[in-house]
mmCIF file of the N, C-alpha and C atoms, coordinates in Angstrom:
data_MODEL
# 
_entry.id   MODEL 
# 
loop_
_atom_site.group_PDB 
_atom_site.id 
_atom_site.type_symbol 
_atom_site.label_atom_id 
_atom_site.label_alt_id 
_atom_site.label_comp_id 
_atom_site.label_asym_id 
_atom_site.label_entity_id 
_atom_site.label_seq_id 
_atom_site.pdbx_PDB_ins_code 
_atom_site.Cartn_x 
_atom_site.Cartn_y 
_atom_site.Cartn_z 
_atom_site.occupancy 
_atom_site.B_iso_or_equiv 
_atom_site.pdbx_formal_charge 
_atom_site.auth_seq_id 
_atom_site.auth_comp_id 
_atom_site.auth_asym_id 
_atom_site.auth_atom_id 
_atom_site.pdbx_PDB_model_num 
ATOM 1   N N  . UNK A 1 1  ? 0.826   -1.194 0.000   1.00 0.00 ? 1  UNK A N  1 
ATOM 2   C CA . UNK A 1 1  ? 0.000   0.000  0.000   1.00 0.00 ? 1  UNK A CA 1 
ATOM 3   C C  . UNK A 1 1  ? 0.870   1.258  0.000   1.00 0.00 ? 1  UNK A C  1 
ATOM 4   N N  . UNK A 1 2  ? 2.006   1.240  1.093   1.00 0.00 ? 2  UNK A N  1 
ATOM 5   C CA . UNK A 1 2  ? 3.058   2.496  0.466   1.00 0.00 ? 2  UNK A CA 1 
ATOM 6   C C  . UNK A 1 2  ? 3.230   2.447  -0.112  1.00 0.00 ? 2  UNK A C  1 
ATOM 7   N N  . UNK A 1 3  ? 4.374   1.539  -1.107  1.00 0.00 ? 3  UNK A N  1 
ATOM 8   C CA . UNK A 1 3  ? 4.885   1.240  -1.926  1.00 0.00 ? 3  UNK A CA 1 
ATOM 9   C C  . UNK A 1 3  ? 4.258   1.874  -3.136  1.00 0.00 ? 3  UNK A C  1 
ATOM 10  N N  . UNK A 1 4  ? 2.791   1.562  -3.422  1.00 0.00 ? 4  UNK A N  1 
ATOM 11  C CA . UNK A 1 4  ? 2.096   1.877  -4.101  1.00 0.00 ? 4  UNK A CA 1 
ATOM 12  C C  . UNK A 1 4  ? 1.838   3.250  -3.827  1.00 0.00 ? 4  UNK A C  1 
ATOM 13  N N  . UNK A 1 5  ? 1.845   3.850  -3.280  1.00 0.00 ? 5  UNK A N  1 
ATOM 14  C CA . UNK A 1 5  ? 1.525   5.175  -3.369  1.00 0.00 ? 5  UNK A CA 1 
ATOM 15  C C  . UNK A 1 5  ? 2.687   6.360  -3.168  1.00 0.00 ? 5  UNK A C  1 
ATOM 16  N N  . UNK A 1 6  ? 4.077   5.649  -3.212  1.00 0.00 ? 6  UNK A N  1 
ATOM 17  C CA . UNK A 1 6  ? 5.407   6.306  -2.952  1.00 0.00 ? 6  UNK A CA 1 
ATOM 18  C C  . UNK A 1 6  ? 5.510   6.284  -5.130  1.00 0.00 ? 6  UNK A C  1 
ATOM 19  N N  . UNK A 1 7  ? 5.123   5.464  -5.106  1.00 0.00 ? 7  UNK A N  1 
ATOM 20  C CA . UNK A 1 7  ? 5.236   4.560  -7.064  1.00 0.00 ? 7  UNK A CA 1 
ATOM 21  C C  . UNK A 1 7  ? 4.346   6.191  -7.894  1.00 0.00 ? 7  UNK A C  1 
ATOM 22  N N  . UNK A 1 8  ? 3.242   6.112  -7.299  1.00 0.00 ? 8  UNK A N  1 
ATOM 23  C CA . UNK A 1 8  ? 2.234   7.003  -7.629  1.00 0.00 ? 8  UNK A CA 1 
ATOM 24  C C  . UNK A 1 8  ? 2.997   8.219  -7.912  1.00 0.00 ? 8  UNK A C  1 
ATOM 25  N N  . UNK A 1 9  ? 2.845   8.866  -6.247  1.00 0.00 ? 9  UNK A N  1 
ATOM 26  C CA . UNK A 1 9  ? 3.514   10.225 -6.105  1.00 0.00 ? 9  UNK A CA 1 
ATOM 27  C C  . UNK A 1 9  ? 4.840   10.256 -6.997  1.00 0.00 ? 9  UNK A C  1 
ATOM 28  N N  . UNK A 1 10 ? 5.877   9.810  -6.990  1.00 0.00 ? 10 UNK A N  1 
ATOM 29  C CA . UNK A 1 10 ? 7.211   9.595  -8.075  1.00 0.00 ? 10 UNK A CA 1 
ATOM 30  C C  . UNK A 1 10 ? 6.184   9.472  -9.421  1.00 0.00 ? 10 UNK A C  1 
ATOM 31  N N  . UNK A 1 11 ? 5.631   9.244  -9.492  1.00 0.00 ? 11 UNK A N  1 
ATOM 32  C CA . UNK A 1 11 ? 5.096   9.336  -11.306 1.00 0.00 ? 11 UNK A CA 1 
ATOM 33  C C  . UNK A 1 11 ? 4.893   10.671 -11.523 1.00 0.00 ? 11 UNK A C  1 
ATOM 34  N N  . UNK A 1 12 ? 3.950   11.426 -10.445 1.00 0.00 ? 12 UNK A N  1 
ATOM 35  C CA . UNK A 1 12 ? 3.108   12.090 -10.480 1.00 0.00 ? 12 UNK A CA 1 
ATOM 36  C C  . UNK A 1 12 ? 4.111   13.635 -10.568 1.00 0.00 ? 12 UNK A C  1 
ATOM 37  N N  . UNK A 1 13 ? 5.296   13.504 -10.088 1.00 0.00 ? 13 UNK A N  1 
ATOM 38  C CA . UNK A 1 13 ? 6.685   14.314 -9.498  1.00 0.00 ? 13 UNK A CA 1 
ATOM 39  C C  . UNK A 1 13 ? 7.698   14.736 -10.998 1.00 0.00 ? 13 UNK A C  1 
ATOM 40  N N  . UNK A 1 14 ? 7.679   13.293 -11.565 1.00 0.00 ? 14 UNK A N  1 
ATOM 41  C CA . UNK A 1 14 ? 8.453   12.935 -12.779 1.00 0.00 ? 14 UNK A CA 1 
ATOM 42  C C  . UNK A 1 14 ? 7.663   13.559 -13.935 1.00 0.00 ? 14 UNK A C  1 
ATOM 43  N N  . UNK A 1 15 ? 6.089   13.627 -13.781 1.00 0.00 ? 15 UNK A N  1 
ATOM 44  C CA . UNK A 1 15 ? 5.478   14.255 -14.684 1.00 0.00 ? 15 UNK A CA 1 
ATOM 45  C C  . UNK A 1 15 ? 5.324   16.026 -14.760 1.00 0.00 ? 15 UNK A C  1 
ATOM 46  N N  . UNK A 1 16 ? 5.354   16.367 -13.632 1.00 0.00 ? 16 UNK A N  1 
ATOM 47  C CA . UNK A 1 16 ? 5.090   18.049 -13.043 1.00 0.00 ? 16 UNK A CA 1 
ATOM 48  C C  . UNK A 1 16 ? 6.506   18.179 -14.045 1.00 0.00 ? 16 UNK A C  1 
ATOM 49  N N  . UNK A 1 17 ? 7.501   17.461 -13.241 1.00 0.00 ? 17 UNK A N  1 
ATOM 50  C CA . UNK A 1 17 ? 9.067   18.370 -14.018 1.00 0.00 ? 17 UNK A CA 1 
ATOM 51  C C  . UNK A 1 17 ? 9.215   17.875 -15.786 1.00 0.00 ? 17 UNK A C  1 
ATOM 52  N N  . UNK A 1 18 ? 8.494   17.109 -16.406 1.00 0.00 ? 18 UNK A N  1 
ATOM 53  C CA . UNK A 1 18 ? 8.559   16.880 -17.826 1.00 0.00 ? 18 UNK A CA 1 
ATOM 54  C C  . UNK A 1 18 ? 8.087   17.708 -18.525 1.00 0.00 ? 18 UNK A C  1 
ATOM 55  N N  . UNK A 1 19 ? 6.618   18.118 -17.537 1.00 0.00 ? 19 UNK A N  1 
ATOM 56  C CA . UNK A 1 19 ? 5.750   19.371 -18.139 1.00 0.00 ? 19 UNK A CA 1 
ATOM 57  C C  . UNK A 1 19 ? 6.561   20.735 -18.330 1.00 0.00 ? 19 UNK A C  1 
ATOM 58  N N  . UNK A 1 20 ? 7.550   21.119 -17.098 1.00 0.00 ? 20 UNK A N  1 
ATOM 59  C CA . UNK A 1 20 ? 7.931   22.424 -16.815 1.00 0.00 ? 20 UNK A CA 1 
ATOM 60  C C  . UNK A 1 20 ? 8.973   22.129 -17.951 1.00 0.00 ? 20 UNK A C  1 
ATOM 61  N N  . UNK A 1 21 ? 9.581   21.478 -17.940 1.00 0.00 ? 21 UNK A N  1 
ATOM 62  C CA . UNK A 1 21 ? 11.025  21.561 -18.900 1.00 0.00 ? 21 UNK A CA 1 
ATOM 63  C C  . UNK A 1 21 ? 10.478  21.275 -20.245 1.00 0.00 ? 21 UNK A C  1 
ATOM 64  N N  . UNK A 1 22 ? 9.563   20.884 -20.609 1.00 0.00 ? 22 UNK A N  1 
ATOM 65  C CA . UNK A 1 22 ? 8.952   20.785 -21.986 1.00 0.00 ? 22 UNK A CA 1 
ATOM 66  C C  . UNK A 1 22 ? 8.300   22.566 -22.316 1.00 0.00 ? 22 UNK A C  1 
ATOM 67  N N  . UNK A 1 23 ? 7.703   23.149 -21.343 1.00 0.00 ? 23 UNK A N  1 
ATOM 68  C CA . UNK A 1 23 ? 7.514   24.359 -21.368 1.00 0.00 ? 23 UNK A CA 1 
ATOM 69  C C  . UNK A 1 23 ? 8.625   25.578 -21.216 1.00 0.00 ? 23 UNK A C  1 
ATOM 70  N N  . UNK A 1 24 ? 9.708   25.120 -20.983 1.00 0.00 ? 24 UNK A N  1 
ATOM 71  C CA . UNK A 1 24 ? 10.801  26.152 -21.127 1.00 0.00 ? 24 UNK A CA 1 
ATOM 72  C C  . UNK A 1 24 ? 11.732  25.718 -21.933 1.00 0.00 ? 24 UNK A C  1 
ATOM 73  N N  . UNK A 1 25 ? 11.534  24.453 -22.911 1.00 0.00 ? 25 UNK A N  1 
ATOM 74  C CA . UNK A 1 25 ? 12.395  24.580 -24.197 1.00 0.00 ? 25 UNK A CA 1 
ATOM 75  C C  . UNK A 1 25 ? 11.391  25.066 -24.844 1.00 0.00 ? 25 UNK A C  1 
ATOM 76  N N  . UNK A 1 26 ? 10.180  24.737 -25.440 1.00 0.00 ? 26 UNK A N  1 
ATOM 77  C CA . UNK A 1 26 ? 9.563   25.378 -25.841 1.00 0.00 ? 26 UNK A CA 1 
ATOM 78  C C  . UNK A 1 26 ? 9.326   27.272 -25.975 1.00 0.00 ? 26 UNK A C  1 
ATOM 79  N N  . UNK A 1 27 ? 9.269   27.474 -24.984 1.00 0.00 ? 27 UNK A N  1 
ATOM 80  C CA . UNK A 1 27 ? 9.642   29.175 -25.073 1.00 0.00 ? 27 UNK A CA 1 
ATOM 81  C C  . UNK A 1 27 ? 10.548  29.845 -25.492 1.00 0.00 ? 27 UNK A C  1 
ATOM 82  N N  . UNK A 1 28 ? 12.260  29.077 -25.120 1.00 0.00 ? 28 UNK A N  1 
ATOM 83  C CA . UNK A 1 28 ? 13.129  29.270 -25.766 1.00 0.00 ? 28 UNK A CA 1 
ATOM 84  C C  . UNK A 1 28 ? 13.028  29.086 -27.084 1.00 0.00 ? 28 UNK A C  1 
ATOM 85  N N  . UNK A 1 29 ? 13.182  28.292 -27.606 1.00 0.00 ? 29 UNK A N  1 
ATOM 86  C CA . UNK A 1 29 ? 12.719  27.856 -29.211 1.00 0.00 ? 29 UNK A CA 1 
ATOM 87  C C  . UNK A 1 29 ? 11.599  28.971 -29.907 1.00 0.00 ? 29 UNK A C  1 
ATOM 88  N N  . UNK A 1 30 ? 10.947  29.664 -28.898 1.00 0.00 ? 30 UNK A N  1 
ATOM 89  C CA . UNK A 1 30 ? 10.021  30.674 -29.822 1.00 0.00 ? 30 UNK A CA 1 
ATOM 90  C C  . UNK A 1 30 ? 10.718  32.235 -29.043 1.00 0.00 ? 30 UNK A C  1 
ATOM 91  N N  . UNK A 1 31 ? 12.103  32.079 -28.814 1.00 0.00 ? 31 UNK A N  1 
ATOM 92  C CA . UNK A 1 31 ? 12.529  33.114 -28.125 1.00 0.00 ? 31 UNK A CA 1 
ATOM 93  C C  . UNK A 1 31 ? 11.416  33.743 -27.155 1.00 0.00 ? 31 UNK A C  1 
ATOM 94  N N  . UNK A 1 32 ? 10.558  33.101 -26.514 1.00 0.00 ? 32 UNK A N  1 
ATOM 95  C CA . UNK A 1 32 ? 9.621   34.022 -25.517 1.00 0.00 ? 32 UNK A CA 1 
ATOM 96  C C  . UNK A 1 32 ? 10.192  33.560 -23.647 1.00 0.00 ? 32 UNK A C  1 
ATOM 97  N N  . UNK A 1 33 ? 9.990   33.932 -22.813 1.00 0.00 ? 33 UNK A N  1 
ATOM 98  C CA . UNK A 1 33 ? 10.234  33.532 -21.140 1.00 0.00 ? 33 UNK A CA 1 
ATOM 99  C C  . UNK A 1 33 ? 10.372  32.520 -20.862 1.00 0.00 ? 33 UNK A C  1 
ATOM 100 N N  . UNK A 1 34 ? 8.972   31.794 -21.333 1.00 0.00 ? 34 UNK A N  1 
ATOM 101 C CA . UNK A 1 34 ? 8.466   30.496 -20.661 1.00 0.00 ? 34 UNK A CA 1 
ATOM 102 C C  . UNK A 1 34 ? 7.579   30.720 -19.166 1.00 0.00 ? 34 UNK A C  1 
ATOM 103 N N  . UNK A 1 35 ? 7.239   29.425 -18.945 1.00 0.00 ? 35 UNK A N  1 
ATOM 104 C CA . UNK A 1 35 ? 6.390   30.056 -17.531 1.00 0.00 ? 35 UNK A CA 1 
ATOM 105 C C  . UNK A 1 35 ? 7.571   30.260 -16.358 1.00 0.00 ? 35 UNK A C  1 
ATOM 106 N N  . UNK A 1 36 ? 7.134   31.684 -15.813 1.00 0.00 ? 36 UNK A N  1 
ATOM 107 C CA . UNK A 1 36 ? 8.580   31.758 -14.919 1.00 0.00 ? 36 UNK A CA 1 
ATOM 108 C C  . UNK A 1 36 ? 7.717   33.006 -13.816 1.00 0.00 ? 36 UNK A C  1 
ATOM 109 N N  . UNK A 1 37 ? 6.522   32.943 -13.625 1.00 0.00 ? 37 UNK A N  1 
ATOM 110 C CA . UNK A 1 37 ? 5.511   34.025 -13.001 1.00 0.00 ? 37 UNK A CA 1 
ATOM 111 C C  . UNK A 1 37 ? 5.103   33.516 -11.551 1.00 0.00 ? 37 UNK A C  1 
ATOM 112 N N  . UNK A 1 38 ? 4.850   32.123 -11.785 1.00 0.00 ? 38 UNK A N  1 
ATOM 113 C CA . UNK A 1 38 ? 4.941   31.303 -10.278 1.00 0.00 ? 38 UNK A CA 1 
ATOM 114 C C  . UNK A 1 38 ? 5.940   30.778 -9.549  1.00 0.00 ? 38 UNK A C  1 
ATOM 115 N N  . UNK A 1 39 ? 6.032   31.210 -8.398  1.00 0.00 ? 39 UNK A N  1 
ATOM 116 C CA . UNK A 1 39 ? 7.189   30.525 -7.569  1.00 0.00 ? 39 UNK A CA 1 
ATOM 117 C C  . UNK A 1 39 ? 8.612   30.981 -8.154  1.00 0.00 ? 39 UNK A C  1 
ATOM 118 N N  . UNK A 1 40 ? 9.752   30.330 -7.793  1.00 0.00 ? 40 UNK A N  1 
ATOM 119 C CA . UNK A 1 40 ? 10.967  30.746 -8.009  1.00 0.00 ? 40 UNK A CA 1 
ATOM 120 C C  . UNK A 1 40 ? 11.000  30.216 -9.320  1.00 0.00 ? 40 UNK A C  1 
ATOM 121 N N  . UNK A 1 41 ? 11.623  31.317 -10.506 1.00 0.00 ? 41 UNK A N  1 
ATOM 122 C CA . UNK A 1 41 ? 11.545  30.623 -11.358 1.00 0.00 ? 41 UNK A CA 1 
ATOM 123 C C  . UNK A 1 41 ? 10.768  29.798 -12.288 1.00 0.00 ? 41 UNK A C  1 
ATOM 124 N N  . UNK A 1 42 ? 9.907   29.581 -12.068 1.00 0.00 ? 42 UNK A N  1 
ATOM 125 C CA . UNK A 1 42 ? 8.183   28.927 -12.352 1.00 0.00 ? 42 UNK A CA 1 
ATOM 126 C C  . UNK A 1 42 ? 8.369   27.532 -11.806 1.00 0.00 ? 42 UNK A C  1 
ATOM 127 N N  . UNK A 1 43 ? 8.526   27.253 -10.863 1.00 0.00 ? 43 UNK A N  1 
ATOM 128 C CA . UNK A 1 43 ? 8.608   26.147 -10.540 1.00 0.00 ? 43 UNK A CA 1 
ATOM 129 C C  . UNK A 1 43 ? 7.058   25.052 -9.999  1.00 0.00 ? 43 UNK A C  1 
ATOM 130 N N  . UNK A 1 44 ? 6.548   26.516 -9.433  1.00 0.00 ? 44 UNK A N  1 
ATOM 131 C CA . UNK A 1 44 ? 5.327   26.334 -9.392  1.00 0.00 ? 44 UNK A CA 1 
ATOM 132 C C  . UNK A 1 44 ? 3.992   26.031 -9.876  1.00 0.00 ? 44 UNK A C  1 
ATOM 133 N N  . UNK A 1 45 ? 4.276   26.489 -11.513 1.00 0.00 ? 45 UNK A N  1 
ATOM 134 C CA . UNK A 1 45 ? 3.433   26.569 -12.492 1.00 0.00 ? 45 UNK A CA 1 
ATOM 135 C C  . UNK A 1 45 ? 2.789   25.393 -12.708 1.00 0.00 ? 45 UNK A C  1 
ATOM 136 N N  . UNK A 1 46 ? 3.269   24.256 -12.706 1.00 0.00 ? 46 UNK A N  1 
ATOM 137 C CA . UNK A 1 46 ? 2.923   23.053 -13.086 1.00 0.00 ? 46 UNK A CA 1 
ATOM 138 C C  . UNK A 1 46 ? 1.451   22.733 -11.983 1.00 0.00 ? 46 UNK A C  1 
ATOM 139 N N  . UNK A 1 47 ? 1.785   22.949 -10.804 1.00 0.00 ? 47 UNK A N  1 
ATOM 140 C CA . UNK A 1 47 ? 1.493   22.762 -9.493  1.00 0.00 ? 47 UNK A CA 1 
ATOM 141 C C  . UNK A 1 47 ? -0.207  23.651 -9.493  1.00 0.00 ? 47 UNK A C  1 
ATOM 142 N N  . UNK A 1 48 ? 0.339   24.765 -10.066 1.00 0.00 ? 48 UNK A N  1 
ATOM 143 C CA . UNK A 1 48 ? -1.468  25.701 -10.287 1.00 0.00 ? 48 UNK A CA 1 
ATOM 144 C C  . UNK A 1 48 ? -1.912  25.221 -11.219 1.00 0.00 ? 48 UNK A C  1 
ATOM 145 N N  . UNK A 1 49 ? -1.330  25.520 -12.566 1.00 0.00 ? 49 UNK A N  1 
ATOM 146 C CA . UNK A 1 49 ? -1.878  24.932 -13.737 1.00 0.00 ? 49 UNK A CA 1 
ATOM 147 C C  . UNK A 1 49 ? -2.969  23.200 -13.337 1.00 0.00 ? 49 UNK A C  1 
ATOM 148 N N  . UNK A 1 50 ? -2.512  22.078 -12.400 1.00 0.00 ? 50 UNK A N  1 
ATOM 149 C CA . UNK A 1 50 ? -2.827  21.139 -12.197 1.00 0.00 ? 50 UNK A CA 1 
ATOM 150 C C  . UNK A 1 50 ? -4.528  21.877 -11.298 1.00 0.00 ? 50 UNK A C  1 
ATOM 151 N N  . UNK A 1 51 ? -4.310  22.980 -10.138 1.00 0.00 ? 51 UNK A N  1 
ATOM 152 C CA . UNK A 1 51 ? -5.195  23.119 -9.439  1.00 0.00 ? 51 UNK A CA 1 
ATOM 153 C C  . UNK A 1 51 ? -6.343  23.481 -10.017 1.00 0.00 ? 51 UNK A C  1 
ATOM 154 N N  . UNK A 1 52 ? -5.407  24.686 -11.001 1.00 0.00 ? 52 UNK A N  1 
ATOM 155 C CA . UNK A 1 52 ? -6.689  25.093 -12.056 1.00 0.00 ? 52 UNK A CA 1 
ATOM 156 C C  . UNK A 1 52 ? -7.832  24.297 -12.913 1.00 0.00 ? 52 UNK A C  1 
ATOM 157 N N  . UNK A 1 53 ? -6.991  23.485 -13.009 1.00 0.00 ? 53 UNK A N  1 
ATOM 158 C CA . UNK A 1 53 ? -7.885  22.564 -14.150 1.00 0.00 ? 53 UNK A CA 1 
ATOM 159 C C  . UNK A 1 53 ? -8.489  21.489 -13.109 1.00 0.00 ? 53 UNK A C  1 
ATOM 160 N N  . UNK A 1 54 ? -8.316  20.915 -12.242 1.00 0.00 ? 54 UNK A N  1 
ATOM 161 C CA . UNK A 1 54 ? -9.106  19.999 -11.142 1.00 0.00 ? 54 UNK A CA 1 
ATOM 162 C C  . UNK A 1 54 ? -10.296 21.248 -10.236 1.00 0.00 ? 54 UNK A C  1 
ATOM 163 N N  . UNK A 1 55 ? -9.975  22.644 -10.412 1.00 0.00 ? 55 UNK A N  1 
ATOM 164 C CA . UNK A 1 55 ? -10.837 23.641 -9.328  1.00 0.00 ? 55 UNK A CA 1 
ATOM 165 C C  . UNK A 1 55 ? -12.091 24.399 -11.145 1.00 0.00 ? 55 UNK A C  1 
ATOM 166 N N  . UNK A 1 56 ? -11.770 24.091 -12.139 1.00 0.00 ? 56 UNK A N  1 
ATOM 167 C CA . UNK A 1 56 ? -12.595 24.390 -13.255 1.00 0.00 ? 56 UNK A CA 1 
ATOM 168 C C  . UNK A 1 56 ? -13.858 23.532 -13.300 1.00 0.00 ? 56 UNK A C  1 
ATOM 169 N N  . UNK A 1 57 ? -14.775 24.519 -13.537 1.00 0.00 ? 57 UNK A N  1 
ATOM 170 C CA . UNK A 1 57 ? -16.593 24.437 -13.061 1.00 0.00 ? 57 UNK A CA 1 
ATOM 171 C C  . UNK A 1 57 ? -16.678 24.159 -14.688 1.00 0.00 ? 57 UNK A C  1 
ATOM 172 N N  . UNK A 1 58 ? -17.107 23.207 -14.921 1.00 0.00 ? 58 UNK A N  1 
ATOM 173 C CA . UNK A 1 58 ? -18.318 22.619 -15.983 1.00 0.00 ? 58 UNK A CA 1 
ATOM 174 C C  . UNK A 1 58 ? -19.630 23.294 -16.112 1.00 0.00 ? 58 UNK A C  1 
ATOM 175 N N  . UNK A 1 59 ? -19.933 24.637 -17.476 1.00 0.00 ? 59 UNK A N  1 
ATOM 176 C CA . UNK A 1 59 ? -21.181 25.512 -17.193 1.00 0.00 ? 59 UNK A CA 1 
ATOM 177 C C  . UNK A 1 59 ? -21.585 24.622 -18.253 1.00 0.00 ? 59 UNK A C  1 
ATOM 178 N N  . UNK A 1 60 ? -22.630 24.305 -17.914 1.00 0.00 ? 60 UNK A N  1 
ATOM 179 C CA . UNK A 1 60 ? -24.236 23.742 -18.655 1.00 0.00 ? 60 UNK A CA 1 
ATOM 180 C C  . UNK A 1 60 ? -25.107 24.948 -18.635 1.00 0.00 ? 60 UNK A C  1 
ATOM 181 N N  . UNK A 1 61 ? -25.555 25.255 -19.966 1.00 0.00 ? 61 UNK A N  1 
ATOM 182 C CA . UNK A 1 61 ? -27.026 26.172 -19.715 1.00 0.00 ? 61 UNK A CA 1 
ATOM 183 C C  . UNK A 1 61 ? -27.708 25.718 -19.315 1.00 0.00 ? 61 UNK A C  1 
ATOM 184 N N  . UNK A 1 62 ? -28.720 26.306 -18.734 1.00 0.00 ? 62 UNK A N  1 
ATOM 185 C CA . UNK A 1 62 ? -29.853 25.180 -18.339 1.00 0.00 ? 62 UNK A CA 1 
ATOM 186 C C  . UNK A 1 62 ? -30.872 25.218 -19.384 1.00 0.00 ? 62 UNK A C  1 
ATOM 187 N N  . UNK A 1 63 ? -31.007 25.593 -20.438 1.00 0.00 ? 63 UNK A N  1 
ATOM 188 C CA . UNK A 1 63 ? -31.781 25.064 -21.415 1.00 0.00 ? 63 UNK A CA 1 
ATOM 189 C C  . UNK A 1 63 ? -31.460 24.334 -22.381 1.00 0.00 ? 63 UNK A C  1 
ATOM 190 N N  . UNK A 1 64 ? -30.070 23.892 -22.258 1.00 0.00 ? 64 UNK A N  1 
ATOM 191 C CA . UNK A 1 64 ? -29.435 23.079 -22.679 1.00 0.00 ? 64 UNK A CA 1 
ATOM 192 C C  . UNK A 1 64 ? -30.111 21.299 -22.969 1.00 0.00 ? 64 UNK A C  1 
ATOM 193 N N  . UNK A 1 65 ? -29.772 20.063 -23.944 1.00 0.00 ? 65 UNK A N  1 
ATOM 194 C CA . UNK A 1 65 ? -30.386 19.513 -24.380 1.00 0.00 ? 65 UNK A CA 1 
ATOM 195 C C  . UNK A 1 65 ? -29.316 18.447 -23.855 1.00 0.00 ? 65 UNK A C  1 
ATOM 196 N N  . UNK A 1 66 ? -29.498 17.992 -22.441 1.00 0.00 ? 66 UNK A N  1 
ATOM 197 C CA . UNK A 1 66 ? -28.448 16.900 -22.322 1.00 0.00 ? 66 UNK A CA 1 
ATOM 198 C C  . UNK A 1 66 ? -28.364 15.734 -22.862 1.00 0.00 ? 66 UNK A C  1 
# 
């Protein structure tokens, strides 16, 4: 059950920093910053970007035709 969830978190760790370093060659390559607005350096970015999108509300009209 740790094990499994030490496995998890390390995935989950390995993925935040693939994202950030995929986003700051990327910027370089279009000569722009990169994300560098959160935390030291943007280290953080990955970390909101994740909150943002798990704390984002699903609007349905309500006359909508589900």
């Amino acid at each position: 059950m740790i094990t499994n969830l030490i496995i998890v978190l390390g995935v989950i760790v390995k993925v935040i920093f693939a994202t950030l370093a995929e986003r700051k060659v990327k910027g370089s390559m279009q000569r722009r910053i990169g994300p560098n607005t959160v935390g030291y350096k943007g280290l953080l970015q990955p970390l909101t970007d994740g909150v943002k999108l798990i704390l984002k509300e699903g609007i349905i009209p309500s006359h909508a035709n589900k």
